[in-house]
C-alpha positions, 0 to 999 in steps of 0.5 A, a space after each residue: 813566349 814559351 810554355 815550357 816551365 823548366 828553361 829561361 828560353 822565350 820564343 822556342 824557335 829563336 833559342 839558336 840566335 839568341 844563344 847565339 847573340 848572347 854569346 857573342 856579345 858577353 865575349 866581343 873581344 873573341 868571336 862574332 857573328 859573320 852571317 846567320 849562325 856562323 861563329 868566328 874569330 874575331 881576330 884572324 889567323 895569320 895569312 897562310 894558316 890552315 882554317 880550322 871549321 866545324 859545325 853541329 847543333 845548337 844545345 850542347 853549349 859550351 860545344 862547339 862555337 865555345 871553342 873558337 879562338 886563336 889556338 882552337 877553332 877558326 868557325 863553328 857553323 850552327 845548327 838548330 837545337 840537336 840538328 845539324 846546320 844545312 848544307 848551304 851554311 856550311 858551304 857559306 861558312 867555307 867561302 868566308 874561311 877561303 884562304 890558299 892554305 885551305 880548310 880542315 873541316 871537323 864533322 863528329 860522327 852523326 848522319 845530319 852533320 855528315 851529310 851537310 858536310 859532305 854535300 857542303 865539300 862538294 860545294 866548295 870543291 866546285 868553286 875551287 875552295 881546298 878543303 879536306 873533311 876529319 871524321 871524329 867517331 870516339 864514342 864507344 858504345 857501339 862495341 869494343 872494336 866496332 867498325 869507326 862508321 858506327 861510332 858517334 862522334 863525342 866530346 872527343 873532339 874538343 881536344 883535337 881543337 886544341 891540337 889542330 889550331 896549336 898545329 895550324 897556328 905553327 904552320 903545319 900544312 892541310 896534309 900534315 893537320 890532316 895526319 895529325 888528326 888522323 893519329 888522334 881520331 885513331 887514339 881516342 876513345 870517350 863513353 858517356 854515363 847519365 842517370 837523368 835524361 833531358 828534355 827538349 827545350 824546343 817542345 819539352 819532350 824528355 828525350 829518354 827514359 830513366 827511372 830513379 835509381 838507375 843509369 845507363 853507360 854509353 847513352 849518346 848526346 842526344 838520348 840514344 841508347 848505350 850499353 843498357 840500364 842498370 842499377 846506380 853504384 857508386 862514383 868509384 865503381 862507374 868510375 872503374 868499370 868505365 876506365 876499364 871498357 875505354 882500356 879495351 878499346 885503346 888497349 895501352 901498355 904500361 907505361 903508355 901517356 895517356 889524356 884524361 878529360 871528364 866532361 859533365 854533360 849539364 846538372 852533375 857537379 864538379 863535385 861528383 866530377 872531381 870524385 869519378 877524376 880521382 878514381 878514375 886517375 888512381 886506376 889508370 896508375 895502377 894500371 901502369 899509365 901516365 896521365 900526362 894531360 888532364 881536365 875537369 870541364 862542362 865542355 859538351 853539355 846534354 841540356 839538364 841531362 845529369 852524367 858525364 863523359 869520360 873521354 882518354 886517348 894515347 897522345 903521342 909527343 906533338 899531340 902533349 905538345 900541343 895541348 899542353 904548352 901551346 896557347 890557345 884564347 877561347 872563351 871556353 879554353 884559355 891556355 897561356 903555353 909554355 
């Protein structure tokens, strides 16, 4: 038994599969288990359709495996608590998605996934599995206008799931999902806020430190630093300051559609939520933008961390397309379409 007295959780090295078995057994009738810590549809996609795979670590839950289901994600492969899956699961995720269509495989910028993703590619190729690799790199953080190498992979990438599994499930080819990833990777932008760290739920270890009172814009999903602390303001004034540092990094012009997704990241409510959205909506009009698709969702969660994700992109039409009249049944993300 645990001795850690802040989480339901019993023995700590078994936090993964047992999420993992929870999970799937509350929703049999979307996913299941197909070998160790590797979550996919239970109903597969039609032959000749592209896979679409991702992988990352346990603790972020909804995110990742939340989001496989028809329309989204074919296979989430999972990584112990905020550690990315080896390379030998990934690949073993690969050869069950094999198909002649091919395999998109989505890696969020972080070293331990890159490198499982890119060690597991080589892998594959070698046994003749067509796979190509997107990069999601939308946190912004490191700079406006830092190089995309030095920027972590974000929440981001939840929509992005969205849009490939709509793509795939219509038919596209690996190129042509590759090409549309590639424009919204391109488009995306997410920076993140908290004003209460979390702890680890493996050994209790709090993962950073912030004194009451004070929050940090752009602290990173597993407690690295951001743009520095500062004193906590209002929910209107985190709200604008944050619209206006993602504005200049997209840099839109008016009249320019825009995504607009806040993602709680574990103890804030949908009632902060929903005040940070409204702000954050009326600046956008007022800056001349149309939000053309939105959501209030926890869709990647930083354990007990109390914060959220502000994440906007330029989506162009197939991308609103794709997200807005496609349908999609995840346990995490239903869509019925249009």
């Amino acid at each position: 038994m645990s001795n850690i007295k802040t989480k339901f959780i019993n023995d700590p090295e078994n936090i993964t599969s047992e999420l993992l078995e929870g999970y799937v057994l509350a929703y049999r009738d979307y996913v299941k288990l197909a070998g160790e810590n590797i979550v996919v549809r239970v109903k597969p996609k039609k032959e000749g359709q592209v896979a679409i795979v991702t992988l990352g670590g346990s603790g972020h839950e909804p995110a990742l495996s939340g989001f496989v289901g028809r329309g989204m994600l074919d296979c989430s492969v999972v990584g112990d608590v905020f550690a990315a899956p080896g390379a030998q699961r990934v690949f073993q995720a690969l050869q069950l998605m094999k198909c002649e269509a091919g395999i998109l495989l989505v890696v969020l910028n972080h070293s331990g996934d890159v490198m499982s993703a890119n060690m597991a590619c080589q892998l594959a190729e070698r046994t003749g599995i067509k796979v190509k690799q997107l990069l999601v790199h939308d946190d912004i953080s490191a700079g406006i206008n830092a190089p995309a190498d030095n920027r972590r992979g974000l929440s981001g990438c939840v929509p992005l799931f969205k849009i490939l599994g709509a793509a795939s499930e219509e038919g596209k080819s690996l190129d042509e999902l590759l090409e549309i990833g590639t424009r919204y990777t391109n488009k995306v932008a997410t920076l993140a806020v908290a004003m209460r760290s979390c702890t680890h739920p493996q050994n209790g270890a709090v993962i950073s430190d912030l004194p009451e009172g004070i929050m940090e814009i752009g602290m990173g999903q597993h407690g690295e630093g951001g743009g520095g602390q500062k004193p906590l303001v209002s929910a209107d004034d985190t709200a604008v300051e944050m619209v206006d540092l993602l504005c200049k990094q997209l840099k839109p012009a008016v009249g320019d559609k825009v995504m607009l997704i806040i993602n709680g990241v574990g103890s804030t409510t949908h009632m902060e939520l929903n005040i940070v959205f409204r702000k954050a909506y009326k600046e956008l009009e007022e800056r001349g933008f149309q939000v053309v698709f939105s959501r209030i969702q926890e869709i990647l969660t930083v354990q007990e961390q109390a914060g959220f994700q502000m994440i906007m992109a330029l989506p162009d039409e197939d991308h609103i397309d794709y997200l807005d009249n496609k349908p999609a049944e995840a346990p995490y993300w239903t869509a019925f379409g249009k």
